[in-house]
C-alpha positions as CSV (number, residue, x, y, z in Angstrom):
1,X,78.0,78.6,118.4
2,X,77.5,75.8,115.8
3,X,76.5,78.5,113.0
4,X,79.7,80.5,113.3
5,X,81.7,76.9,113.4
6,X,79.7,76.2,110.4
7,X,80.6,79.2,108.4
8,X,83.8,79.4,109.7
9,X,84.8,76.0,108.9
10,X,83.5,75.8,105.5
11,X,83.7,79.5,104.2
12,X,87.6,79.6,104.8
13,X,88.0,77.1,101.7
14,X,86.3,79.5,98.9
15,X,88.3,81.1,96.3
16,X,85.9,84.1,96.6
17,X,87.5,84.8,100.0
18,X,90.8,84.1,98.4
19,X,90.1,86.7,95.8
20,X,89.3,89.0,98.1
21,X,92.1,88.9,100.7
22,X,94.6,89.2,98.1
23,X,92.5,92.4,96.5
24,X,92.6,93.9,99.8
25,X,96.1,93.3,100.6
26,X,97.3,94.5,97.3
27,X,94.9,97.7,97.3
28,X,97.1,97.9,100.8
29,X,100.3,97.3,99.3
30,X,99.6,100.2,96.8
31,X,98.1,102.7,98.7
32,X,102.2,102.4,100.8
33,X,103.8,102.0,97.4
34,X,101.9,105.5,96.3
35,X,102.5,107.0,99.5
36,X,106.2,106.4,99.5
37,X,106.8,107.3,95.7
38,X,104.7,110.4,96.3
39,X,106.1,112.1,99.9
40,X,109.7,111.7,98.8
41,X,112.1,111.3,95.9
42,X,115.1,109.4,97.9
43,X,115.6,108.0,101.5
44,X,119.1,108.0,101.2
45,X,119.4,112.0,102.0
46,X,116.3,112.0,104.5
47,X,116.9,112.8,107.9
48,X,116.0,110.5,110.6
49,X,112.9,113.2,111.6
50,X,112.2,113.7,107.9
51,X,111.7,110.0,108.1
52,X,109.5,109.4,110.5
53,X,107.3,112.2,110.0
54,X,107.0,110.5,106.2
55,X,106.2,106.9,107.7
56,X,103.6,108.5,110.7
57,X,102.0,110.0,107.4
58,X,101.7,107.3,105.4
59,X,100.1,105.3,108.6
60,X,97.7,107.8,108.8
61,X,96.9,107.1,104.6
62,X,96.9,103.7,105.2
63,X,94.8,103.7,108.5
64,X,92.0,105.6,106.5
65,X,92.0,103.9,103.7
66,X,91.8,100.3,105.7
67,X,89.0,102.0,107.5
68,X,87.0,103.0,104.4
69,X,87.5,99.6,103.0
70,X,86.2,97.8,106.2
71,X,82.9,100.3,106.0
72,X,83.0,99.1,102.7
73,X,83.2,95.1,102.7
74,X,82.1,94.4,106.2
75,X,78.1,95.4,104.9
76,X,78.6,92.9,101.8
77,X,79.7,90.2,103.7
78,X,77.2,90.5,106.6
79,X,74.2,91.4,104.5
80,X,74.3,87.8,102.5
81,X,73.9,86.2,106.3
82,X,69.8,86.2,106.6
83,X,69.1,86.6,102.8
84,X,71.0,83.5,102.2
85,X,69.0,81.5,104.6
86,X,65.8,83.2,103.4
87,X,67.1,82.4,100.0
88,X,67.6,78.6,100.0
89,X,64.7,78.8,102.5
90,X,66.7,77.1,105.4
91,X,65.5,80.4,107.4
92,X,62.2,78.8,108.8
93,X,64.1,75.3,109.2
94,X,66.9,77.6,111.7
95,X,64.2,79.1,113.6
96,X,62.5,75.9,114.6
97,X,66.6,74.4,116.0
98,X,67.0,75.1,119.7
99,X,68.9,78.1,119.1
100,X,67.6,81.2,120.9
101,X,67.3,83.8,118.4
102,X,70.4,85.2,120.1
103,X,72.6,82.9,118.7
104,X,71.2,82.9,115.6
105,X,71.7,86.5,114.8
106,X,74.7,87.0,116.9
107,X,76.5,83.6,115.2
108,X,75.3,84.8,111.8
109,X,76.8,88.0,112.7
110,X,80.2,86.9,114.3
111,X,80.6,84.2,111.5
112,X,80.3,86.6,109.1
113,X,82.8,89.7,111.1
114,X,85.4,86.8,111.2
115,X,85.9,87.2,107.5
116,X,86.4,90.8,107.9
117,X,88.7,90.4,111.0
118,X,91.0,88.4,109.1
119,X,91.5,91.0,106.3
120,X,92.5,93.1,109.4
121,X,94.8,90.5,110.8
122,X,96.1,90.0,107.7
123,X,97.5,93.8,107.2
124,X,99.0,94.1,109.9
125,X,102.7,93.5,108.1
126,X,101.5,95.6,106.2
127,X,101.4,98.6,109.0
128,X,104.7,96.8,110.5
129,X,106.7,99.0,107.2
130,X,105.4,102.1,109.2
131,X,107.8,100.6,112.3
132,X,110.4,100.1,110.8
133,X,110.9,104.0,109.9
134,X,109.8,105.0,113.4
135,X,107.8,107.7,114.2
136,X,104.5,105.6,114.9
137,X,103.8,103.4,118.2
138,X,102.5,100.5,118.6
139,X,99.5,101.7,120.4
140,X,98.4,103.5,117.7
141,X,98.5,100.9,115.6
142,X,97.0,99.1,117.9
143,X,94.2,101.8,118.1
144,X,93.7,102.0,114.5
145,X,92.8,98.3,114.1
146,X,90.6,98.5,117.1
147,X,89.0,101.6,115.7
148,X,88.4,99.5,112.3
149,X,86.9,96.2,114.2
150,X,84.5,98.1,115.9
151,X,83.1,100.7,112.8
152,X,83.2,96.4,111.0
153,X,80.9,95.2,113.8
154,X,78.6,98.0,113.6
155,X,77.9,98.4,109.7
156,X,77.8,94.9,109.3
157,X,74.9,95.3,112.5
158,X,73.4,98.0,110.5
159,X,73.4,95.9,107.3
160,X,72.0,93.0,109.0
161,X,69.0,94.7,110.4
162,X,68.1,95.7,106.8
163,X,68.7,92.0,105.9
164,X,65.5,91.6,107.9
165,X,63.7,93.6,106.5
166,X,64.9,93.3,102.9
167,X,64.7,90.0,100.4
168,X,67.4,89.3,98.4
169,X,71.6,90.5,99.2
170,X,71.6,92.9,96.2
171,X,68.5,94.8,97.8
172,X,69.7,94.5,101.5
173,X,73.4,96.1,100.5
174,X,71.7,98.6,98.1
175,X,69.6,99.5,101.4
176,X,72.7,100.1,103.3
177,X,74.5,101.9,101.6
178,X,71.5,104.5,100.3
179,X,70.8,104.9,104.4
């Protein structure tokens, strides 16, 4: 789809997205760092079950926190997708290429999710510490992140619906999260 190689290729190089990467993976990095310093005073005199019941709760902190932070961002990211092309007024001009309107919404759409995938991709080391001190599988890891990608594609749906109907990202956000 030329609009999500378009985004792709030339959003990956903002500082914004930078910015925002290393926000979420430090908000990450804390919300283990708090977990850890909270659900025990040593690891030395833990247990090996002690241990991973500690590490299957602080995947289940972590899961829900990445999850709230996904129904967070993935709105703001997909909601600038039509009101930036009604903005600079390139909407029209992409409505009269040969693009079905299929691939227009769906490449806006996808283009935009790709951000928000990578922010996924990019904690999983993050949810690798929980391996390490057993007591979570890999399936449910697996599960979590699919669980994430899926609530990601459908608010950023939701928000891009509004988009339609609303002028301007602040509005179109505002929109969402009110409904």
């Amino acid at each position: 789809n030329p609009i999500l190689r378009r985004v792709v290729e030339t959003g990956g190089k903002r500082r914004r997205d930078l910015f925002i990467r290393c926000g979420y993976l430090g908000f990450l990095i804390g919300v283990v760092i708090f977990s850890l310093l909270s659900s025990t005073s040593s690891f030395g005199s833990m247990s090996l079950d002690q241990l991973a019941k500690v590490s299957a709760q602080l995947f289940r902190t972590t899961s829900y926190w990445q999850l709230g932070l996904v129904a967070f961002l993935a709105p703001v990211f997909t909601a600038g997708a039509i009101t930036q092309e009604k903005d600079s007024q390139t909407y029209d001009i992409l409505l009269a290429t040969p693009l079905t309107n299929a691939q227009i919404v769906l490449g806006s759409l996808l283009s935009r999710l790709f951000f928000v995938i990578t922010l996924l991709i990019s904690g999983i080391p993050v949810f690798s510490i929980t391996q390490v001190f057993g007591g979570v599988a890999i399936s449910s890891i697996v599960t979590s992140f699919g669980i994430a990608a899926a609530t990601a594609f459908v608010t950023g749906s939701i928000a891009m619906a509004i988009a339609v109907f609303k002028v301007g990202t602040r509005r179109t956000i505002f929109s969402f999260y009110l409904f």
